[in-house]
C-alpha positions in Angstrom: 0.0 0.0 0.0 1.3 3.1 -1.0 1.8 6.0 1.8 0.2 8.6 1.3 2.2 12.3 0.4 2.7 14.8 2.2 1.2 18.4 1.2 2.9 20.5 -0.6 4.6 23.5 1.7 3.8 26.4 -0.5 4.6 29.6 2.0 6.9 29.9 4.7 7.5 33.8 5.8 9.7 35.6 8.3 8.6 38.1 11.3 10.6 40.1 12.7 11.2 43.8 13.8 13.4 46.6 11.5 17.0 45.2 11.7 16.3 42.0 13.3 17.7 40.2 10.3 14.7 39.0 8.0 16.3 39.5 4.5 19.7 37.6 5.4 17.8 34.4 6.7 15.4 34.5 3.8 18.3 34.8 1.4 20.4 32.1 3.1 17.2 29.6 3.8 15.7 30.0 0.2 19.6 29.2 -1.0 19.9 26.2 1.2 16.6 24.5 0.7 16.1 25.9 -3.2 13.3 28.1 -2.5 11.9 31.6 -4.0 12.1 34.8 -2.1 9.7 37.2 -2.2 11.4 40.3 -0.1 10.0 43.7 1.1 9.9 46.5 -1.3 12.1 48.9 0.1 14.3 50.2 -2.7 11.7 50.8 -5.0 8.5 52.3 -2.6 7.4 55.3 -3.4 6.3 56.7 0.1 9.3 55.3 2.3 11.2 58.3 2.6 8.8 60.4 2.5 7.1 58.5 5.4 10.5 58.7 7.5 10.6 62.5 6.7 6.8 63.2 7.7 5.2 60.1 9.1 1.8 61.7 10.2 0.9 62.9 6.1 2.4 59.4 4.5 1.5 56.6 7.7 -2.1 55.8 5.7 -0.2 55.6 2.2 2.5 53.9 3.6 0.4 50.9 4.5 -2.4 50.5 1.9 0.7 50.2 -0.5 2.6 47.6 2.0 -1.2 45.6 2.3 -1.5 45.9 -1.0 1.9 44.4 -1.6 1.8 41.8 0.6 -1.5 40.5 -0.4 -0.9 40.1 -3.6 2.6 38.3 -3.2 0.5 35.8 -1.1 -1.9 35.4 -4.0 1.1 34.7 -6.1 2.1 32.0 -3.4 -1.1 30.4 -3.4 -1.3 29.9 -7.0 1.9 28.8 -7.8 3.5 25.8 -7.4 6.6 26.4 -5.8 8.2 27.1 -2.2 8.4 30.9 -1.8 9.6 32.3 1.4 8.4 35.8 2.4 10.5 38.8 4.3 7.4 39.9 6.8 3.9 39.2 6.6 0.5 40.6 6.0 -0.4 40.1 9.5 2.5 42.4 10.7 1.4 45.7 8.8 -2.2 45.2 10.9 -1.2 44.1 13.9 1.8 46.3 14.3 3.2 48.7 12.2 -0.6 50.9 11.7 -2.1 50.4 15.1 1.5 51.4 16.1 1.3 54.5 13.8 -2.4 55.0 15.1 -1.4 54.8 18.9 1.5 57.7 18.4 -1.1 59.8 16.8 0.4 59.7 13.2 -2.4 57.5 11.7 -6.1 59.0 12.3 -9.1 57.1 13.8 -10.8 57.0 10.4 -7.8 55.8 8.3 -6.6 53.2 11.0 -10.8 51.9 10.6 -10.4 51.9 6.8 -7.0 50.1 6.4 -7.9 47.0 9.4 -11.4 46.8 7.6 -9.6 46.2 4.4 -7.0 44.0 5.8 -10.0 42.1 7.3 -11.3 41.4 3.9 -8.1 40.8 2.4 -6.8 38.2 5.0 -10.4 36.6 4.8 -9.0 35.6 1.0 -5.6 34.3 2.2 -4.2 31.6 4.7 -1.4 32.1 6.9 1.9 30.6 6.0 2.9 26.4 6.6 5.4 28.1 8.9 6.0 31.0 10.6 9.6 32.0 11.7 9.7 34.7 14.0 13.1 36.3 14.8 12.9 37.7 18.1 15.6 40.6 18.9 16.3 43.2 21.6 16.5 46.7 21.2 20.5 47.1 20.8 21.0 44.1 18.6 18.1 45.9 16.4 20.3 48.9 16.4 23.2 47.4 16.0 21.9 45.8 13.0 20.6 49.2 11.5 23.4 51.0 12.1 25.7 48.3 10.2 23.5 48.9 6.8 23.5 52.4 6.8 19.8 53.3 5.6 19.5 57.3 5.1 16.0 57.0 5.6 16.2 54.8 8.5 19.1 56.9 10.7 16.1 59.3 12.3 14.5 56.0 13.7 13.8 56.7 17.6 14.5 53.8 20.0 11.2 54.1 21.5 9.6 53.8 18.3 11.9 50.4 17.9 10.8 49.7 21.4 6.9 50.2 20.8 7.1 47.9 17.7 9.0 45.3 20.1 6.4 45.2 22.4 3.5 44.8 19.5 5.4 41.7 18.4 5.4 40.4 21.5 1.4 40.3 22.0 1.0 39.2 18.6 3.5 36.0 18.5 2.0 35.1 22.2 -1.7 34.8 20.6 -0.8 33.7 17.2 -2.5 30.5 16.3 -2.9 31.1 12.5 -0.7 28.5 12.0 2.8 26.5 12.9 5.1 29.0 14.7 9.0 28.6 15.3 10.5 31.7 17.3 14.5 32.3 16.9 16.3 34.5 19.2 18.8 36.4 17.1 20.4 38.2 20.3 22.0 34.5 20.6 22.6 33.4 17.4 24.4 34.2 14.3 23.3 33.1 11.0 25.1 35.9 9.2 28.6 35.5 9.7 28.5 32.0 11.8 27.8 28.6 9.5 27.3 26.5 12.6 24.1 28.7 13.6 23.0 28.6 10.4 22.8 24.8 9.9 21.2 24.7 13.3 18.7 27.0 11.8 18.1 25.1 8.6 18.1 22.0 11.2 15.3 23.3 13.0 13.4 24.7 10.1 13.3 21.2 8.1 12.1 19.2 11.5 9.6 21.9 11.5 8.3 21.2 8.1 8.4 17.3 8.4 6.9 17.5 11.2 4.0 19.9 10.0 1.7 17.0 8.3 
């Protein structure tokens, strides 16, 4: 009797706050296990500098164009038929980065309504990824990892606004049961410069998947 196969891991995306090392473990996962990468549009976003410069006239643009973009790179995931592996989520830009934005008092009342009703609809159309990596970082390795890249638009970055955004990830990965979750401590481990780390990471990440179905 043949066994039967296992489903077909379509989506596995990355969490994490700014500078807590997303892009690098995408790139070095995706290279490892032969997967796509579908990364944050930074370079070629048309409000991100203007946001950084003036956050209370862009916050609303800024995320209806990062919703926008991550919904549809989830469509894209759904329908194909290969392993993509995301740099942040849909689920971060609504329970983070705008009520964030709202609770400063750079996003009004009525946009923050509008944008969570339409992510409401969106994610309604969507299903969360087979797994769900979260990098977890404090507040000086975040910096530390900011600094080290050198974004223009990023050097005016406040650490309580870093801090505020820790915080929001913490509430959200404690009641997240969309789906299977693996949480990686990047204050304590080096993928970047340290192979060791990384194969315990891809160690980790492929029990994780086996052991998904």
């Amino acid at each position: 009797m043949n066994e039967p196969t296992k489903p077909f891991v379509k989506h596995v995306a990355i969490a994490g706050n700014i500078g807590a090392g997303k892009t690098t473990l995408c790139s070095r996962l995706a290279r490892h296990f032969g997967w796509e990468t579908h990364f944050e549009s930074t370079d070629d976003n048309p409000y991100l500098a203007d946001f950084y410069h003036d956050m209370q006239r862009w916050s609303f643009n800024l995320q209806i164009y990062f919703l926008n973009n991550r919904y549809q790179q989830v469509l894209k995931i759904l329908q194909g038929d290969k392993t993509v592996i995301q740099d942040r989520t849909i689920y971060e830009d609504a329970f983070i980065f705008a009520p964030n934005l709202h609770d400063m008092g750079l996003m009004t009342i009525r946009d923050f309504e509008n944008y969570f009703s339409l992510f409401k609809t969106m994610s309604s159309q969507i299903q969360a990824p087979d797994l769900l990596i979260y990098l977890k970082a404090s507040i000086p390795t975040l910096v530390a990892h900011i600094q080290s890249r050198g974004r223009d638009y990023e050097g005016s970055m406040s650490l309580d606004y870093l801090k505020r955004l820790n915080d929001r990830y913490e509430q959200w990965i404690s009641n997240y049961t969309e789906g299977k979750l693996l949480v990686i401590n990047a204050d304590e481990i080096d993928f970047e410069s340290n192979p060791e780390d990384l194969g315990k990471i891809v160690n980790t990440v492929q029990a994780e998947l086996h052991g998904l179905f």
